[in-house]
C-alpha positions as CSV (number, residue, x, y, z in Angstrom):
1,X,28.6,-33.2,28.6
2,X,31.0,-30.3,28.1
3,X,29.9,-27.8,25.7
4,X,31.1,-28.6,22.4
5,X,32.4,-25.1,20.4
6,X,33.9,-27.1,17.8
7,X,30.2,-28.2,16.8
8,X,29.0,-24.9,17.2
9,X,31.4,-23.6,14.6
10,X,30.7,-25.9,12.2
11,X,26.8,-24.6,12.2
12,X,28.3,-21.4,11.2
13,X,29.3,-20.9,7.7
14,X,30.8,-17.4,8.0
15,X,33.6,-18.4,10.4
16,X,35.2,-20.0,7.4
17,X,35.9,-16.4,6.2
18,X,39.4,-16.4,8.0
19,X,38.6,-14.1,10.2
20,X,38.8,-14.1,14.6
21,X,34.8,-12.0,15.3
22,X,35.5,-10.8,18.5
23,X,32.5,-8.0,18.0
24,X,29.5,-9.6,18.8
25,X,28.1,-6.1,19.7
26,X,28.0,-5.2,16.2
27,X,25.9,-8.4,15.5
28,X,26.9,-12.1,16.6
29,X,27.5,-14.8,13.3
30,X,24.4,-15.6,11.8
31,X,23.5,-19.9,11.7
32,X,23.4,-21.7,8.6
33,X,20.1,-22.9,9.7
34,X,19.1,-18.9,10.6
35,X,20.0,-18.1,6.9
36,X,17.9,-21.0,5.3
37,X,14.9,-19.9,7.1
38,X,14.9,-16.7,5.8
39,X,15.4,-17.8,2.4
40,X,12.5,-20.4,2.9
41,X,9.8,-17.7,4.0
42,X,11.2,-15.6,1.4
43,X,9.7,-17.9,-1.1
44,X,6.6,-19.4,0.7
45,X,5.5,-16.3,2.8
46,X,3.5,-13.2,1.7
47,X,3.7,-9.4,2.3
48,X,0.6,-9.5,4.6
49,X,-0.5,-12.0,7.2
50,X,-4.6,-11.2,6.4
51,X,-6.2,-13.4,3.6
52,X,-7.2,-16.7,3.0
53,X,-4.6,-17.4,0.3
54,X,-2.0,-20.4,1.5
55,X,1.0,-17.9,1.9
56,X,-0.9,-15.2,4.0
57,X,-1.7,-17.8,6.4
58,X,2.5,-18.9,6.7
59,X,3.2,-15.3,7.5
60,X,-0.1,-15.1,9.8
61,X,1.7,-18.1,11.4
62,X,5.1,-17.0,11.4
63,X,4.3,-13.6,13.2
64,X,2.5,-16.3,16.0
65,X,5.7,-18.3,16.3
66,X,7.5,-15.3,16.5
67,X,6.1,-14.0,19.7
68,X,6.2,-17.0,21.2
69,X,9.7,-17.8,20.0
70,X,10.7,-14.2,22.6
71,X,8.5,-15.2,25.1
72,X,10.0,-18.4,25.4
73,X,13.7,-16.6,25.8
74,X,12.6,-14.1,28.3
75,X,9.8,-16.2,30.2
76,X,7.2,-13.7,28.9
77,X,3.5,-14.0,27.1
78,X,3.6,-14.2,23.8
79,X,0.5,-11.9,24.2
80,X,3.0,-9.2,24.8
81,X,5.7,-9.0,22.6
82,X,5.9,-6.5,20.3
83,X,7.8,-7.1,16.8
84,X,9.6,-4.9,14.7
85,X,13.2,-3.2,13.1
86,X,14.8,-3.2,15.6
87,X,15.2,-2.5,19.4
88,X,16.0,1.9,19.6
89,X,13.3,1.8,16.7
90,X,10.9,0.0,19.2
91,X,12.1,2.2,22.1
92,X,11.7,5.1,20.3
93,X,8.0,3.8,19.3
94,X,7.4,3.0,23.1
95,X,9.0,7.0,24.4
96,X,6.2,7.9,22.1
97,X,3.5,6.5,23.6
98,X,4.1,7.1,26.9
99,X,5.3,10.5,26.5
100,X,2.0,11.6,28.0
101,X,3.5,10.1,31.4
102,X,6.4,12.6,31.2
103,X,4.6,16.0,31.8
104,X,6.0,19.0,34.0
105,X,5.9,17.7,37.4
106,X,7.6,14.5,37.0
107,X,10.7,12.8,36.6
108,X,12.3,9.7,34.8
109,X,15.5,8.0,35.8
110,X,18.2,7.1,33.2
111,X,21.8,5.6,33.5
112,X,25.3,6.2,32.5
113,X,25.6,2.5,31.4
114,X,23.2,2.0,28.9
115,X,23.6,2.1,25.6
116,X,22.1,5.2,23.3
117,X,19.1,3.5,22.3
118,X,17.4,3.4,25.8
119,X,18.7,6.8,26.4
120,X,17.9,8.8,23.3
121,X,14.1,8.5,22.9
122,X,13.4,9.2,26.8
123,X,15.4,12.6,26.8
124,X,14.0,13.8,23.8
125,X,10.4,13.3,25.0
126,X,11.8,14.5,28.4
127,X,12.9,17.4,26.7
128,X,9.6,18.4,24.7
129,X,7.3,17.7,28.2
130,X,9.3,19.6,30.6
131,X,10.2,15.9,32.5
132,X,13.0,16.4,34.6
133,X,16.1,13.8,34.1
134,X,18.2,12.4,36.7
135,X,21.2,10.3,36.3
136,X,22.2,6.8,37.8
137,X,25.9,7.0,37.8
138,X,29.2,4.0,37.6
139,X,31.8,4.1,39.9
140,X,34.4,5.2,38.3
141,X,36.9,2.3,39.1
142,X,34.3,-1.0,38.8
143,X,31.9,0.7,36.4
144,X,29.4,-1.0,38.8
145,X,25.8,1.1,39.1
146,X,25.3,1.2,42.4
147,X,21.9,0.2,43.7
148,X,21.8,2.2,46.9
149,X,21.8,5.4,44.7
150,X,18.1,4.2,43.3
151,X,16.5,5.1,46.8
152,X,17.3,8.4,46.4
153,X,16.7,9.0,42.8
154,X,13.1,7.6,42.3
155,X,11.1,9.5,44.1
156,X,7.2,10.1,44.5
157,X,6.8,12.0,41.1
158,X,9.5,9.6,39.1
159,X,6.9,8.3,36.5
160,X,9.6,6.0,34.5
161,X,13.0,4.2,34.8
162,X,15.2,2.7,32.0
163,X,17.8,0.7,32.4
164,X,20.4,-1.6,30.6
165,X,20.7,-5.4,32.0
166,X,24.4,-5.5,31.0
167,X,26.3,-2.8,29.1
168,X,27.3,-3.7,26.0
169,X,30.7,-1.8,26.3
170,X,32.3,-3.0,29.8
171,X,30.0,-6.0,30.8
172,X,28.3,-4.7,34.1
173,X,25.1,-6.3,35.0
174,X,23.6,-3.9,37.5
175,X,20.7,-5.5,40.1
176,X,17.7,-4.2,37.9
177,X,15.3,-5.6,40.4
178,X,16.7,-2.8,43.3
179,X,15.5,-0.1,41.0
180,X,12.4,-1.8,39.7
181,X,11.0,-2.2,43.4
182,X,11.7,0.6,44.3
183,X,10.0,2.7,41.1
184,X,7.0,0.4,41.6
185,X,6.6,1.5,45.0
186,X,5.7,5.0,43.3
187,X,3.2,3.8,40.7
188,X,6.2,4.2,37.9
189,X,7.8,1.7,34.8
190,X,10.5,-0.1,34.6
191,X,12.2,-0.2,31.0
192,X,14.9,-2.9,30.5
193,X,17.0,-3.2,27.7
194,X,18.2,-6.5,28.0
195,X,20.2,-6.4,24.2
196,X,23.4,-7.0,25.8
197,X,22.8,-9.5,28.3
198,X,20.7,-12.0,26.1
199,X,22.5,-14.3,25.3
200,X,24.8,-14.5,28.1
201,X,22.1,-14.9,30.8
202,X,19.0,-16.1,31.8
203,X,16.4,-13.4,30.9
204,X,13.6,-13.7,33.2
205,X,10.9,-10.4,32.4
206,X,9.2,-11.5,36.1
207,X,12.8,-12.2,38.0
208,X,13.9,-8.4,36.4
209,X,10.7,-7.2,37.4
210,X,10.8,-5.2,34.1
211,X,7.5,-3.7,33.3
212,X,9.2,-3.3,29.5
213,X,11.9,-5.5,27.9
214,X,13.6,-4.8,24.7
215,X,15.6,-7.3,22.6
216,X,17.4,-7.5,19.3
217,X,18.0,-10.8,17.7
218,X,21.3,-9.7,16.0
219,X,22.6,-9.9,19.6
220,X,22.4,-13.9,19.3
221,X,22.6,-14.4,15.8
222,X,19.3,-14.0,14.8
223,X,18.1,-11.5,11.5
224,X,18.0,-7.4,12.5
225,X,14.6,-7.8,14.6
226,X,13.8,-5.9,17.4
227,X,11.0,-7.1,20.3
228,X,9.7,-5.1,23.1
229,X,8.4,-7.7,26.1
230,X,5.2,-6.7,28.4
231,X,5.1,-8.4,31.1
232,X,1.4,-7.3,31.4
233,X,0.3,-7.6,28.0
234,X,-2.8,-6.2,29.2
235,X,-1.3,-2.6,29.4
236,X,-0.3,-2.5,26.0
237,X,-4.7,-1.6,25.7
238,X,-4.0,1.0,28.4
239,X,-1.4,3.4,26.4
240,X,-1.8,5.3,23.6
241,X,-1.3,3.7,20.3
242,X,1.3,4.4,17.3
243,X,0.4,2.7,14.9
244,X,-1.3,3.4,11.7
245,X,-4.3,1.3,12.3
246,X,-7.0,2.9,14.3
247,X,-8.7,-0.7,15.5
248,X,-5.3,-2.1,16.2
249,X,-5.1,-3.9,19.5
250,X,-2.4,-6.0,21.7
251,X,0.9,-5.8,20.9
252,X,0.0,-4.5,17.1
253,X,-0.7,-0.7,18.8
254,X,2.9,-0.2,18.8
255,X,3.9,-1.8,15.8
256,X,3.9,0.8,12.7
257,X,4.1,-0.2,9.3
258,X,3.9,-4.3,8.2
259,X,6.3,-6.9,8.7
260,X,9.4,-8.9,7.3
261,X,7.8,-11.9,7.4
262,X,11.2,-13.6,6.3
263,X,13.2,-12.4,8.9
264,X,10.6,-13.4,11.1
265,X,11.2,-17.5,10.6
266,X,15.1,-16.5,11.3
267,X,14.5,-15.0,14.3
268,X,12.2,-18.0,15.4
269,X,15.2,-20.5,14.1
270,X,17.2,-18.3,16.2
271,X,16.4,-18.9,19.1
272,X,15.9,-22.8,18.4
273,X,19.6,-22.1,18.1
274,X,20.2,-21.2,21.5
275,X,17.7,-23.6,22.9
276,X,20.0,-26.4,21.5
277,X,23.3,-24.8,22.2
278,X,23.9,-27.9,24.4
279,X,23.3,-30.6,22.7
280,X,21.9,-32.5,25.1
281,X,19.0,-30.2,26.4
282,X,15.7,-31.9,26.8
283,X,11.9,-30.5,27.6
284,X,10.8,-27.5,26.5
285,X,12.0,-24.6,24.3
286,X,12.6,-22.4,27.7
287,X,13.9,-25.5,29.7
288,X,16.2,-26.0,26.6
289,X,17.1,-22.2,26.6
290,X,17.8,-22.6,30.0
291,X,19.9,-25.3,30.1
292,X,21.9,-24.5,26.8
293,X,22.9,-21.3,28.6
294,X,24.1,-22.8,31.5
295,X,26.3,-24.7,29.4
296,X,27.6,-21.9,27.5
297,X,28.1,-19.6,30.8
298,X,30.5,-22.4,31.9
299,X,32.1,-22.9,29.1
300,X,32.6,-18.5,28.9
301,X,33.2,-17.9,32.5
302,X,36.7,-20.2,31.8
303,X,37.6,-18.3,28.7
304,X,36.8,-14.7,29.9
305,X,38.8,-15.3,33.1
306,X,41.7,-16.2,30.9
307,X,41.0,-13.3,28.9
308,X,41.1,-11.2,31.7
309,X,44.0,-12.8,33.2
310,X,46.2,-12.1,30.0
311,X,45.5,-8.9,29.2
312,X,46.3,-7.4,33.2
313,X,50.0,-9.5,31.8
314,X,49.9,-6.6,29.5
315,X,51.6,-3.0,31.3
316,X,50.1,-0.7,28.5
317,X,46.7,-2.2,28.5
318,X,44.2,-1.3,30.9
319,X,41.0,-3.2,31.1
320,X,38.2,-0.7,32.0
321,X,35.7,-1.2,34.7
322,X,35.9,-4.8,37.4
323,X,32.1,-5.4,38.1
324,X,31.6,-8.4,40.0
325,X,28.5,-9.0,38.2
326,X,29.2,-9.2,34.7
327,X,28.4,-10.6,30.8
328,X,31.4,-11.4,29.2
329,X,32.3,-8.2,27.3
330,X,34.6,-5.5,27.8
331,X,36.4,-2.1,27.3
332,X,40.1,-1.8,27.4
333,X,42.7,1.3,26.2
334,X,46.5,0.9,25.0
335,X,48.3,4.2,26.2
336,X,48.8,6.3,23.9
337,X,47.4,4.2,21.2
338,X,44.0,5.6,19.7
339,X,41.1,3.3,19.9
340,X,40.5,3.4,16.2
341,X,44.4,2.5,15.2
342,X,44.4,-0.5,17.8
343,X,41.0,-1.4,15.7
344,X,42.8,-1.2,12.7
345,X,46.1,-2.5,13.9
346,X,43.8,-5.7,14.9
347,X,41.5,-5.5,11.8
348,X,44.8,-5.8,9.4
349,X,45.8,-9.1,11.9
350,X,42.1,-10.4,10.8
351,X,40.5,-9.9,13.9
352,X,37.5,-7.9,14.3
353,X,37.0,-5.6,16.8
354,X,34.6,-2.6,17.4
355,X,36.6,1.1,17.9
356,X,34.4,3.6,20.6
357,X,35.5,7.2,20.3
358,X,34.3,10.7,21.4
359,X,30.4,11.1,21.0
360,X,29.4,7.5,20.8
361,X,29.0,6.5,24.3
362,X,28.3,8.4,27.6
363,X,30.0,6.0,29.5
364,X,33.4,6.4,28.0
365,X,32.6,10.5,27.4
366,X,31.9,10.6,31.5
367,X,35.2,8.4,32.6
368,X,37.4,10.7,30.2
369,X,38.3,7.4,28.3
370,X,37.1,10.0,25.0
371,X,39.7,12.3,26.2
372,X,42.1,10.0,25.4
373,X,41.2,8.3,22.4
374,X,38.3,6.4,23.0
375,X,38.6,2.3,23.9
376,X,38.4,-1.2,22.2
377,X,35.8,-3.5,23.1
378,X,35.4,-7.2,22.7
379,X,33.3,-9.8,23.3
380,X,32.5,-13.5,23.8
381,X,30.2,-15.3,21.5
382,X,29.2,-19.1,21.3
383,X,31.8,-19.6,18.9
384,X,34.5,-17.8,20.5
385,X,37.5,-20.3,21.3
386,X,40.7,-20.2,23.4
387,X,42.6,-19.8,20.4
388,X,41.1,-16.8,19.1
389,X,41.5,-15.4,22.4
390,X,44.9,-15.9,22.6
391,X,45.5,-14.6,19.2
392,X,44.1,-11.2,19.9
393,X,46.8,-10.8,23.1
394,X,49.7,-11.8,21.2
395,X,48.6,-9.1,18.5
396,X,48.3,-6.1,21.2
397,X,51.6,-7.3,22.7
398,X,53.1,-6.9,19.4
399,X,51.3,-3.5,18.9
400,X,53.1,-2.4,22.1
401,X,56.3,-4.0,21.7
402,X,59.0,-1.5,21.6
């Protein structure tokens, strides 16, 4: 059956707001159904998930269903998620822990493409140890990450890489697994942040060969909840804690402070959400996920090519970066057009867009894109129609009309 956006719509009460959400980056549409759950465990949950009271043992319940809820999206054990804020909270929590990896001597690899949260904590505990940094670098015209550069970055003291699975800004999926092999062939991690790619793909923590995976729900319309993913959840007992509670063990070592138990249930609705993104999807909740993304990649692939397609039928508008391997998201400039008025030019049309200047992105600061007044980037969502698309050309071709 073809995938059916018109039904997807129609389980999302905010798209009645007039508006075209082409900024999934800043947080996809949330479900009717994501928004009733919350409510729910708002009313039948409790602050704490210890005690033998009826409502401690719905939030003991709904932290369970929780961690299995991500470990079903990413093929993970639910023994090995971690739950809290959000994702640069939880990498922040994680740089913390295993700042003790990071000493004088050794090195960590970071990347140009990824976004500030999984580049942040690991320079500031870089900075405080005496680490030393290197840098995986785009190629300038694709803003593809190369994979042969990986051989000669990680080398016999690199203790840690992080790296994006798709960048949020310009779409490029770069082969993780190159760079995890390789850093595992010196005893070092591999730290994915796979916020950008999830929904579009299928996240597999074994297929990435992530040691590390960090999520946030707001990615696919779920509540502002962040997960970090262990493949071994065994090693989670192997690094030093964080959190407050001396006898904490598992995934709770690196969880500080309690729980919103409420926005728990949304994220598990969630990603029941995605799982029945096509309609027709049978077996279980990761064969569901896995088939409701299929679905949804075929129905995207069609409308970002005919994004893509229209916007090179533009002459001032230039599309930034071509990676072959891709999520469907990307960067573009207007010349001589600020990023922030082609935002507002847009917002004023009622279509919402997300504006990237000077000091907010590496990516754009290291292309010179900054230089020249930053880029607008869009995105593809489940709910994202042909329409909509076409909408947001004709407005830039009336923004650059003479």
């Amino acid at each position: 059956m073809a995938y059916d956006v018109a039904r997807i719509r129609g389980l999302i009460p905010s798209l009645g707001d007039g508006w075209i959400h082409l900024d999934p980056q800043a947080g996809m549409q949330i479900p009717d159904a994501v928004s009733r759950a919350v409510s729910t465990a708002f009313r039948n949950a409790a602050a704490s998930a210890t005690g033998r009271h009826t409502s401690n043992r719905r939030s003991a319940s709904l932290l369970q269903a929780a961690r299995a809820a991500v470990a079903d999206l990413v093929g993970g054990d639910p023994a090995g998620v971690v739950l809290g804020p959000d994702r640069a909270v939880l990498l922040a929590w994680l740089a913390e822990s295993l700042s003790s990896r990071l000493g004088l001597g050794t090195g960590l690899v970071l990347s140009r493409l990824d976004d500030e949260a999984n580049v942040a904590p690991w320079l500031r505990v870089a900075s405080r140890y005496g680490a030393q940094v290197r840098w995986a670098e785009v190629e300038i015209e694709t803003c593809e990450l190369p994979s042969w550069q990986f051989e000669e970055l990680i080398t016999p003291t690199t203790r840690l890489v992080a790296l994006t699975a798709a960048s949020s800004l310009v779409g490029s999926a770069p082969d993780v697994r190159v760079a995890a092999d390789r850093v595992h062939e010196v005893g070092g991690l591999m730290v994915v942040d796979a916020a950008g790619a999830a929904p579009y793909a299928h996240v597999d923590i074994h297929e990435l060969g992530a040691d590390v995976l960090a999520l946030d729900a707001s990615a696919w319309g779920g509540p502002q909840v962040g997960a970090l993913v262990f493949r071994d959840p065994a090693q989670l007992d192997r690094i030093p804690a964080v959190s407050l509670d001396p006898h904490a063990r598992g995934p709770e070592r690196l969880e500080v402070g309690g729980h919103q138990f409420a926005l728990l249930a949304g994220l598990v609705t969630s990603v029941d959400f995605l799982a029945a993104l096509d309609d027709e999807a049978t077996g279980t909740r990761r064969e569901r996920l896995e088939t409701s993304i299929s679905s949804l990649q075929g129905y995207q692939d069609q409308l970002f090519e005919r994004l893509m397609r229209l916007l090179d039928n533009l002459p001032d508008v230039m599309v930034i970066g071509r990676a072959s391997s891709r999520v469907p998201t990307l960067s573009f400039t207007v010349a001589g057009v600020p990023a922030e008025k082609i935002a507002a030019h847009l917002a004023d049309r009622r279509i919402a867009s997300v504006a990237v200047s000077r000091g907010t992105s590496r990516l754009l600061d290291s292309l010179g894109v900054s230089d020249e007044g930053g880029a607008v980037t869009v995105g593809l969502a489940p709910y994202t129609t042909r329409y909509e698309l076409d909408q947001l050309v004709r407005e830039l071709r009336n923004l650059t009309a003479p």
